[in-house]
PyMOL Python script that loads the backbone (N, CA, C, O; Angstrom):
from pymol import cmd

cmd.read_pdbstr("""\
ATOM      1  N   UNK A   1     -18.119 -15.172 -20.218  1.00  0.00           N
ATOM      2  CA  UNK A   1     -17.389 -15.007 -18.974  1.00  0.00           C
ATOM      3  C   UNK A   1     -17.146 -13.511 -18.745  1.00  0.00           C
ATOM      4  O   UNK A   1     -17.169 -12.653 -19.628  1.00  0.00           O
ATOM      5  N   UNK A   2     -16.943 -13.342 -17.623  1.00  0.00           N
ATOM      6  CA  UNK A   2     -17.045 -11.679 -16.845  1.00  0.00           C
ATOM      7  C   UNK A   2     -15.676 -11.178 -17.477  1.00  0.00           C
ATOM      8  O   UNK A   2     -14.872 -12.022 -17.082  1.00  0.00           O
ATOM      9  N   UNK A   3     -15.250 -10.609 -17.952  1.00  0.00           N
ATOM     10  CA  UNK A   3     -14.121  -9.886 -18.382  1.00  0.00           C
ATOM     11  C   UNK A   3     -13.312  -9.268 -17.383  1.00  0.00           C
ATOM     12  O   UNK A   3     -13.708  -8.194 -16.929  1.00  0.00           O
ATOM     13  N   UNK A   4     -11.984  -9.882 -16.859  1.00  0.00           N
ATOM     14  CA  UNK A   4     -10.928  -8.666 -15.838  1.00  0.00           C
ATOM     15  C   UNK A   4     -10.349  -8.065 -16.499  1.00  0.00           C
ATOM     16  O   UNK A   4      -9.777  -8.191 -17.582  1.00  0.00           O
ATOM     17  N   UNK A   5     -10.593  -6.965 -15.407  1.00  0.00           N
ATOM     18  CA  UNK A   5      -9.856  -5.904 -16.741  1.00  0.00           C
ATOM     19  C   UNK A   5      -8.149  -5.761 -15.968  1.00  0.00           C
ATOM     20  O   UNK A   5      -7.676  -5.894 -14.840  1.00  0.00           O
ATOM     21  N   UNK A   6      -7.635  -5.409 -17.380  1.00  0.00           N
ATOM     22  CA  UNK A   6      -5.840  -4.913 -17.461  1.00  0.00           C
ATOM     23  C   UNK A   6      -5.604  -3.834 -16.151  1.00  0.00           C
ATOM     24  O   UNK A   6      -6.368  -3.020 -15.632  1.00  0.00           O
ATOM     25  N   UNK A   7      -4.638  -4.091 -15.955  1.00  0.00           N
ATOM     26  CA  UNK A   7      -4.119  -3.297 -14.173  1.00  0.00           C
ATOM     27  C   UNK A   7      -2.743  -2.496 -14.544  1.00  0.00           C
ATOM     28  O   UNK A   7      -2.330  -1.403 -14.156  1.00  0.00           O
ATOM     29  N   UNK A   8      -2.181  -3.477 -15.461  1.00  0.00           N
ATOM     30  CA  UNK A   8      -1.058  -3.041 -16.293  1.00  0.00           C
ATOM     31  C   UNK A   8      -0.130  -4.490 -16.819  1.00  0.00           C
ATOM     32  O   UNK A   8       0.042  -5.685 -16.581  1.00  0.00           O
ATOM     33  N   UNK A   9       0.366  -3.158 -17.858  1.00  0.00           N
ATOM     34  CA  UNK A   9       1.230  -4.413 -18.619  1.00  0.00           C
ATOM     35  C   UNK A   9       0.371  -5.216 -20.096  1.00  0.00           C
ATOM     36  O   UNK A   9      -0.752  -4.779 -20.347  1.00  0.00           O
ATOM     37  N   UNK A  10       0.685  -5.849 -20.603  1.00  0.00           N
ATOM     38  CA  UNK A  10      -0.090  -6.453 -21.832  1.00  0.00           C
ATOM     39  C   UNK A  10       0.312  -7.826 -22.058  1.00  0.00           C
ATOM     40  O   UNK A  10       1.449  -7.978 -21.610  1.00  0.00           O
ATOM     41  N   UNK A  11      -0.161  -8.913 -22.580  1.00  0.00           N
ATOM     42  CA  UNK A  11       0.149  -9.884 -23.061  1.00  0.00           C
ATOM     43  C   UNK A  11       0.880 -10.939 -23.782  1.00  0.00           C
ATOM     44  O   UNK A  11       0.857 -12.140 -24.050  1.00  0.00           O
ATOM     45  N   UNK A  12       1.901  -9.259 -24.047  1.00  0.00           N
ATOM     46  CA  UNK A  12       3.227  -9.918 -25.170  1.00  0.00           C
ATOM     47  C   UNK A  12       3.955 -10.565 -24.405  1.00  0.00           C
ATOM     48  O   UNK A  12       4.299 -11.709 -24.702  1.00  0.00           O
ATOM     49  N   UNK A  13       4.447  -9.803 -22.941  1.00  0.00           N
ATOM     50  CA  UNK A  13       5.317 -10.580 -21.773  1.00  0.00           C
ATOM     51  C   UNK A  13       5.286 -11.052 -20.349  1.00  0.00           C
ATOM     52  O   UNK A  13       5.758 -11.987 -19.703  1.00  0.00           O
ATOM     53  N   UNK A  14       4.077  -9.383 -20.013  1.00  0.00           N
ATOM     54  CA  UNK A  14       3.733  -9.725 -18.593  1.00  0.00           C
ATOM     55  C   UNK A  14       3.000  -8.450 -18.575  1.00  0.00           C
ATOM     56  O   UNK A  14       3.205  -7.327 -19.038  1.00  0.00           O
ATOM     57  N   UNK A  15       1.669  -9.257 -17.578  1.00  0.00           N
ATOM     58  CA  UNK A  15       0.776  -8.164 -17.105  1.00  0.00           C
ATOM     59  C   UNK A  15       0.234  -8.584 -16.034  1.00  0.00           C
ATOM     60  O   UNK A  15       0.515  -9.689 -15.571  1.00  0.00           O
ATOM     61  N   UNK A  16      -0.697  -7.700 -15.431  1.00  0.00           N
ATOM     62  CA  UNK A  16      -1.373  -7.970 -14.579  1.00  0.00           C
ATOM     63  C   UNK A  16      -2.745  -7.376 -14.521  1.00  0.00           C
ATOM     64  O   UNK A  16      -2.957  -6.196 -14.801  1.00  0.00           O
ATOM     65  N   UNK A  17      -3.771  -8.313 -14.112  1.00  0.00           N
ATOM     66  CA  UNK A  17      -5.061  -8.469 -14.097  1.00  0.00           C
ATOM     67  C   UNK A  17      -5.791  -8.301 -12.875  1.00  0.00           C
ATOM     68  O   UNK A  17      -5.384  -8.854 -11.854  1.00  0.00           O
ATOM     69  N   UNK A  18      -6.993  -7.484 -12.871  1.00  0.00           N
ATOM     70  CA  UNK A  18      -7.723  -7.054 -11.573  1.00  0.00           C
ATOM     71  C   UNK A  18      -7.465  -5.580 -11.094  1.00  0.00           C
ATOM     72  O   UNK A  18      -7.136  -4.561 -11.702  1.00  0.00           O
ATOM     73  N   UNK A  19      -7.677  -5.790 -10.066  1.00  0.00           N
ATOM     74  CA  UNK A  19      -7.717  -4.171  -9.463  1.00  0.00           C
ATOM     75  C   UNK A  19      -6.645  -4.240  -8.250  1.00  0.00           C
ATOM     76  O   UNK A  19      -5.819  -5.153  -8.264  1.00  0.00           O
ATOM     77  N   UNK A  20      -6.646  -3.290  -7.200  1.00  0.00           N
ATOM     78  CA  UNK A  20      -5.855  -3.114  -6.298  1.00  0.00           C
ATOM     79  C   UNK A  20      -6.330  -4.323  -4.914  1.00  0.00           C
ATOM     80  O   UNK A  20      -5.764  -4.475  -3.831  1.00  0.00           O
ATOM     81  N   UNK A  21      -7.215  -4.841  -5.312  1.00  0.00           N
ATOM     82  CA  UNK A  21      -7.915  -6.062  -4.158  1.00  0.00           C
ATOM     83  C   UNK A  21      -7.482  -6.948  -4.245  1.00  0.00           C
ATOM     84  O   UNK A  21      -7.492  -7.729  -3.294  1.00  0.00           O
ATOM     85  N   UNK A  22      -6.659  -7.378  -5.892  1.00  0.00           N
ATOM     86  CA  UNK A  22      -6.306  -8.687  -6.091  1.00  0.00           C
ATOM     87  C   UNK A  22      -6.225  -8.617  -7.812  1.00  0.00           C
ATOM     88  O   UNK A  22      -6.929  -8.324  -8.779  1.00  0.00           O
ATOM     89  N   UNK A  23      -5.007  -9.046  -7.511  1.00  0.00           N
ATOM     90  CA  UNK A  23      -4.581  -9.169  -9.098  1.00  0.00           C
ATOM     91  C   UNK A  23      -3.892 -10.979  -9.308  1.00  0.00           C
ATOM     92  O   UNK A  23      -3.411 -11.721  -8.451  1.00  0.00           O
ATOM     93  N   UNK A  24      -4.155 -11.251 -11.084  1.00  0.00           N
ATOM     94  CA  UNK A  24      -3.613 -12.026 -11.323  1.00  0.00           C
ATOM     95  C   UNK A  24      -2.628 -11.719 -12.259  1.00  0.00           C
ATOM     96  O   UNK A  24      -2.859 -10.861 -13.111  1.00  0.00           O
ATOM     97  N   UNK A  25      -0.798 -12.723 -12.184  1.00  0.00           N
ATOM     98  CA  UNK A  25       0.075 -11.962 -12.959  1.00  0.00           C
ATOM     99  C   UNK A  25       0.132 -13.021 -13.848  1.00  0.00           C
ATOM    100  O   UNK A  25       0.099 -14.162 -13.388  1.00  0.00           O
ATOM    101  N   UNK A  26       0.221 -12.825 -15.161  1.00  0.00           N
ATOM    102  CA  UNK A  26       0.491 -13.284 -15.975  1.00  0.00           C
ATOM    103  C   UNK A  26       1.450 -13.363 -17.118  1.00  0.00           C
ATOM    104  O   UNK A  26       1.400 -12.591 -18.075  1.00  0.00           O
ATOM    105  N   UNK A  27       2.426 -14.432 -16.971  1.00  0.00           N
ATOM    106  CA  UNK A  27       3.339 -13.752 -18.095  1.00  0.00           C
ATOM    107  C   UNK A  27       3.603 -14.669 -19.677  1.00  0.00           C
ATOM    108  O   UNK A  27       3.101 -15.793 -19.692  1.00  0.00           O
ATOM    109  N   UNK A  28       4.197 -14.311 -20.689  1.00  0.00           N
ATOM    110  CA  UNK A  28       4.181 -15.394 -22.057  1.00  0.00           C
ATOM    111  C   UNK A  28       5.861 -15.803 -21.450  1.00  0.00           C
ATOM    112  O   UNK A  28       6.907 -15.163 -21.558  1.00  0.00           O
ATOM    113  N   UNK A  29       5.442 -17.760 -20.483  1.00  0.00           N
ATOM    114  CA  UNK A  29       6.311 -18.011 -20.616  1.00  0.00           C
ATOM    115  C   UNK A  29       7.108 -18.449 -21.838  1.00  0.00           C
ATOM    116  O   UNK A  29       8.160 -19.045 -21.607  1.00  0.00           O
ATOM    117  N   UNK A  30       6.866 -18.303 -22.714  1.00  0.00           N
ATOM    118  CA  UNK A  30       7.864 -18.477 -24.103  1.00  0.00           C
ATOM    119  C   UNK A  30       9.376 -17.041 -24.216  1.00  0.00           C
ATOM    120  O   UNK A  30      10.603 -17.069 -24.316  1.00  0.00           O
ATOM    121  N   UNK A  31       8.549 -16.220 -24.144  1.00  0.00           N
ATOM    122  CA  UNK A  31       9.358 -15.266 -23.881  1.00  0.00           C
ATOM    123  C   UNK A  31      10.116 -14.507 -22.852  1.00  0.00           C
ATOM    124  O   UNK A  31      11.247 -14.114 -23.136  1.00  0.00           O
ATOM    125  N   UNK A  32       9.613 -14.267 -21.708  1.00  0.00           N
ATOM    126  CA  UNK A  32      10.099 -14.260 -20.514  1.00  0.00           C
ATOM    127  C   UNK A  32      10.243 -15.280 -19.360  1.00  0.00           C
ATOM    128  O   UNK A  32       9.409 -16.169 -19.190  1.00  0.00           O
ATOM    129  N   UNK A  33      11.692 -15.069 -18.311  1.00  0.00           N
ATOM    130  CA  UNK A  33      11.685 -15.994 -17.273  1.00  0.00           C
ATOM    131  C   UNK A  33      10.740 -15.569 -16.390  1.00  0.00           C
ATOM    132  O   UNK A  33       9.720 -14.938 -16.669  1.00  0.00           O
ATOM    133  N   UNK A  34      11.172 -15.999 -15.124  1.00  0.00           N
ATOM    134  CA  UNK A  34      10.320 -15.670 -13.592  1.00  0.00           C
ATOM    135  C   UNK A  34      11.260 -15.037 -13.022  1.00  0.00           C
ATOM    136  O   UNK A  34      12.295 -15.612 -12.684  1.00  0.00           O
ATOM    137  N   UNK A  35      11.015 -13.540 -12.791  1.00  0.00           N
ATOM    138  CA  UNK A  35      11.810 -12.582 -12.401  1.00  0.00           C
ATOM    139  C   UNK A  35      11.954 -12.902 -10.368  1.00  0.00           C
ATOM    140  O   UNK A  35      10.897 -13.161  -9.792  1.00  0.00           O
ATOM    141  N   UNK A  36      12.829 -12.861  -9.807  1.00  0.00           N
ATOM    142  CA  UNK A  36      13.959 -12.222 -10.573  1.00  0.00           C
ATOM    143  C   UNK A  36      15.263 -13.768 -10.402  1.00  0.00           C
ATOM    144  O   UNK A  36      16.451 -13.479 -10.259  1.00  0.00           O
ATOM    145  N   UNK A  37      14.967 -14.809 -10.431  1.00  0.00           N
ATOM    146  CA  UNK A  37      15.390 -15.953 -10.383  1.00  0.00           C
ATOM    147  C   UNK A  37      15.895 -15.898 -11.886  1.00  0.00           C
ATOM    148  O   UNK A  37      17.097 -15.963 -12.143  1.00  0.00           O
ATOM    149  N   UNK A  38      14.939 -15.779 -12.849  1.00  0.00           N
ATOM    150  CA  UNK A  38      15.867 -15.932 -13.939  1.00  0.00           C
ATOM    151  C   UNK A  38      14.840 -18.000 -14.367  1.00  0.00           C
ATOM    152  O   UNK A  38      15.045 -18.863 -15.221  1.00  0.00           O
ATOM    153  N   UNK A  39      14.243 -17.922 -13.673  1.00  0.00           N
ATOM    154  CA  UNK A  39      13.960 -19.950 -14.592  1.00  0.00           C
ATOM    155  C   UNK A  39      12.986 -19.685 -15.112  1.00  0.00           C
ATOM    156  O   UNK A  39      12.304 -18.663 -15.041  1.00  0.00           O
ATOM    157  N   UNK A  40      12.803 -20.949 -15.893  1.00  0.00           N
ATOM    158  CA  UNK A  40      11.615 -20.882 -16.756  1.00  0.00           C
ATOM    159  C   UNK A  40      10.115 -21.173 -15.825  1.00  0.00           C
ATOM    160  O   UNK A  40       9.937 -21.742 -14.748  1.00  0.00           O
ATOM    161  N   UNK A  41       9.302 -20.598 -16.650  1.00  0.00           N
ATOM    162  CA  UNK A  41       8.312 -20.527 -15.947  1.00  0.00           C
ATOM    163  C   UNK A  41       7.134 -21.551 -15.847  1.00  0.00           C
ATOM    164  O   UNK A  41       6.577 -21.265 -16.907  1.00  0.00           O
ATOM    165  N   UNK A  42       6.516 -22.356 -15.408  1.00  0.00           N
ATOM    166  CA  UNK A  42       5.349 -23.405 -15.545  1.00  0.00           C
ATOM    167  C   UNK A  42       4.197 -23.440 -15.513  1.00  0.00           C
ATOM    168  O   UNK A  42       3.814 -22.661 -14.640  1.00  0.00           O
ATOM    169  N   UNK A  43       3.311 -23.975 -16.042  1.00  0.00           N
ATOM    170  CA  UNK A  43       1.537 -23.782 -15.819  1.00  0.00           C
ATOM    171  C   UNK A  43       1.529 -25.028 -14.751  1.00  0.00           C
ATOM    172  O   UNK A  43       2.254 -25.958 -14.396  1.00  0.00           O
ATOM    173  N   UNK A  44       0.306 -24.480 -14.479  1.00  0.00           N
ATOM    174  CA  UNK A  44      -0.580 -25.267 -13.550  1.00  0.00           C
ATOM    175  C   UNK A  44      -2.012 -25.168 -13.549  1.00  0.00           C
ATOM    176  O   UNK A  44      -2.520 -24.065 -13.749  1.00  0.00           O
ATOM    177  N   UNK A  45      -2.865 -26.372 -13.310  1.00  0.00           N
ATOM    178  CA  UNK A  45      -4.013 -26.220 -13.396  1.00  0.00           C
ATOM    179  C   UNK A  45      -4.588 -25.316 -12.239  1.00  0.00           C
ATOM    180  O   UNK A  45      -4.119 -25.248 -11.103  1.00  0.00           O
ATOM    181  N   UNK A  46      -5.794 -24.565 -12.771  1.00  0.00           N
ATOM    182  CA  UNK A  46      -5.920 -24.142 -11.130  1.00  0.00           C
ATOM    183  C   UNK A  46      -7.902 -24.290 -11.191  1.00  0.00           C
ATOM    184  O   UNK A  46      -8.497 -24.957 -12.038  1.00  0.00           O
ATOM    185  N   UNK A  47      -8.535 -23.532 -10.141  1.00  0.00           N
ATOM    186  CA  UNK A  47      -9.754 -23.066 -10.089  1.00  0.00           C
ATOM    187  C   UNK A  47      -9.976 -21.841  -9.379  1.00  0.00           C
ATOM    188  O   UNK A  47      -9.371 -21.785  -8.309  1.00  0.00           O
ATOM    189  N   UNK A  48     -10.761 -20.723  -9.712  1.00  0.00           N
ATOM    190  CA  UNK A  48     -10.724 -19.333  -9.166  1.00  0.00           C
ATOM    191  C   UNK A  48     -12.396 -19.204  -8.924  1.00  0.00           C
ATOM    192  O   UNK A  48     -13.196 -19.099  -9.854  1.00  0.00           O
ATOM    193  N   UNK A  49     -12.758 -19.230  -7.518  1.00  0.00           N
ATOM    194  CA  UNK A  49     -13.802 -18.745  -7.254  1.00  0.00           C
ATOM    195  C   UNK A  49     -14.090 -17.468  -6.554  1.00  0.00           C
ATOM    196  O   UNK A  49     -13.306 -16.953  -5.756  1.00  0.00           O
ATOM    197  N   UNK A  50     -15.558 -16.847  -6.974  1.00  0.00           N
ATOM    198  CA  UNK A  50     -15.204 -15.478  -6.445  1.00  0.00           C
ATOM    199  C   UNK A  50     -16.655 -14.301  -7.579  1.00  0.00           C
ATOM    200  O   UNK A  50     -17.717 -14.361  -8.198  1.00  0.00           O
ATOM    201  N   UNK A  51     -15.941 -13.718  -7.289  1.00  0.00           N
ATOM    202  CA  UNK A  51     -16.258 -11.920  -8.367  1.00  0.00           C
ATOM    203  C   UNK A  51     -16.207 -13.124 -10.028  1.00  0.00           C
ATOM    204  O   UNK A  51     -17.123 -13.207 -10.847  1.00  0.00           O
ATOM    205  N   UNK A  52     -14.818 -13.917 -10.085  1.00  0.00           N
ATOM    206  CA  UNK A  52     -14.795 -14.519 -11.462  1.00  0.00           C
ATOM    207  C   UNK A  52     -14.841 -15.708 -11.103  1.00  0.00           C
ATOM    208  O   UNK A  52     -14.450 -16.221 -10.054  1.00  0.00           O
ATOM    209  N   UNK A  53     -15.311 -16.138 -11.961  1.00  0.00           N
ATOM    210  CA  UNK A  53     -15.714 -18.382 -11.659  1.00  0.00           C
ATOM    211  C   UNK A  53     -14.886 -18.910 -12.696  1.00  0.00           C
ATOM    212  O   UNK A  53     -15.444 -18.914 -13.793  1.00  0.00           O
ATOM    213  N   UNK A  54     -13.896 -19.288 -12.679  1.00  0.00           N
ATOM    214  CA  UNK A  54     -13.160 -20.281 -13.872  1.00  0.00           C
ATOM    215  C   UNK A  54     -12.016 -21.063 -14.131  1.00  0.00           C
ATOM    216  O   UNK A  54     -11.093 -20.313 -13.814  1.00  0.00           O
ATOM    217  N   UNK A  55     -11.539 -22.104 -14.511  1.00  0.00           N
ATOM    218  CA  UNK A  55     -10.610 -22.881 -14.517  1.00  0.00           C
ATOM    219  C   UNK A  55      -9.620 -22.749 -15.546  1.00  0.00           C
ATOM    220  O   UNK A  55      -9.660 -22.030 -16.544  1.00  0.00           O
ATOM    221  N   UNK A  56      -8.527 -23.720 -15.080  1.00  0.00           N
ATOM    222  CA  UNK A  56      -7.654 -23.550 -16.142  1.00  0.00           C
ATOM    223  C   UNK A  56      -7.182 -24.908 -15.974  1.00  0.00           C
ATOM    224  O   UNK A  56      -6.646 -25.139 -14.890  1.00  0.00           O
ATOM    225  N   UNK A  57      -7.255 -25.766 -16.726  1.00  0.00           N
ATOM    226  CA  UNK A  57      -7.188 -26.987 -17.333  1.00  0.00           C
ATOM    227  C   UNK A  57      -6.225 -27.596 -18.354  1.00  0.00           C
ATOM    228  O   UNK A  57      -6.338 -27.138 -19.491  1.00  0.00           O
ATOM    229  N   UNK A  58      -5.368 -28.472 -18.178  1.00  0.00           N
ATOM    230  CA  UNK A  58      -4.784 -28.987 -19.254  1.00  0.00           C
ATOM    231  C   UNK A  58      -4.754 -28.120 -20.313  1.00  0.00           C
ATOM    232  O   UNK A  58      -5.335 -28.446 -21.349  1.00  0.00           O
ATOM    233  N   UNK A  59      -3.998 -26.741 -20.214  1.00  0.00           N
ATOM    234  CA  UNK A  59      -4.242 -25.496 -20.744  1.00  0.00           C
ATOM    235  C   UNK A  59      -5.053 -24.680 -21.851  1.00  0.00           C
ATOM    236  O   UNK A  59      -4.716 -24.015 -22.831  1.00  0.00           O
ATOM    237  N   UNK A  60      -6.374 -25.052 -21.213  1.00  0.00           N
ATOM    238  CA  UNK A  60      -7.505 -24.235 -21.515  1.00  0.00           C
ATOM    239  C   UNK A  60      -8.145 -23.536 -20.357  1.00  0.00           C
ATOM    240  O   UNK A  60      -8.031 -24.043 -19.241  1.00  0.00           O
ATOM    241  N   UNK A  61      -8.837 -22.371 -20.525  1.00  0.00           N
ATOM    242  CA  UNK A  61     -10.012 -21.616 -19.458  1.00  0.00           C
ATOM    243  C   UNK A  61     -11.074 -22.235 -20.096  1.00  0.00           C
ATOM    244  O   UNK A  61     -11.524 -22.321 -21.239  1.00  0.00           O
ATOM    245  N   UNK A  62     -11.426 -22.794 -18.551  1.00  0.00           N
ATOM    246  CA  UNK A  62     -12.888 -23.124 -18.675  1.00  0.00           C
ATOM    247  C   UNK A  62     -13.841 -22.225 -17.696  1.00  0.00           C
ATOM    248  O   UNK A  62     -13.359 -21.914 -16.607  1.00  0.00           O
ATOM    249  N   UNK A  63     -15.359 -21.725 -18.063  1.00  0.00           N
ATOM    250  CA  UNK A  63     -15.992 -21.078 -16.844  1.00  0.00           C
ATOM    251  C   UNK A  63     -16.478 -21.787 -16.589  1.00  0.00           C
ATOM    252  O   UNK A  63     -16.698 -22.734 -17.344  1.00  0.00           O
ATOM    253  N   UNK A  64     -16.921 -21.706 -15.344  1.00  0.00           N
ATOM    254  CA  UNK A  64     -17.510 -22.525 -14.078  1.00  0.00           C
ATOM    255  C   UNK A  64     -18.942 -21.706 -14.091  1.00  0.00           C
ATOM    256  O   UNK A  64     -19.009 -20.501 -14.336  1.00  0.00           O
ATOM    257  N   UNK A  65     -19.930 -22.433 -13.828  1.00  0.00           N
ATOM    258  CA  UNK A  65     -21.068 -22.132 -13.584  1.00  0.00           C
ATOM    259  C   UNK A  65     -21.436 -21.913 -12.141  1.00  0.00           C
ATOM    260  O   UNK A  65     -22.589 -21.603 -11.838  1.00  0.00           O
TER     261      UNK A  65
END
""", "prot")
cmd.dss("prot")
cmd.show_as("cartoon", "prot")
cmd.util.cbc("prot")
cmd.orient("prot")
């Protein structure tokens, strides 16, 4: 799979992914809330088509062909 690269931030709590066109934010809900509410945070499945092809599933990434 195509690699996005870091925009800022790192993986321990929260970062963000992509460039200035479009970023994805990501944070370790274990450790941090959802700013600036303060709740816990939830997954969801999704699908991302585009520049990157891939899913996120019953929490795994899958790529899409």
């Amino acid at each position: 799979m195509k690699n996005i690269p870091f925009f800022s931030g790192d993986l321990m709590r929260f970062c963000a992914l992509g460039n200035e066109e479009g970023l994805f934010i990501l944070i370790n809900k274990i450790l941090k809330k959802w700013y600036p509410t303060q709740e816990e945070a939830f997954t969801s499945n999704f699908i991302i088509r585009g520049d990157y092809n891939f899913s996120f599933e019953n929490g795994e990434i899958k790529e899409l062909l």
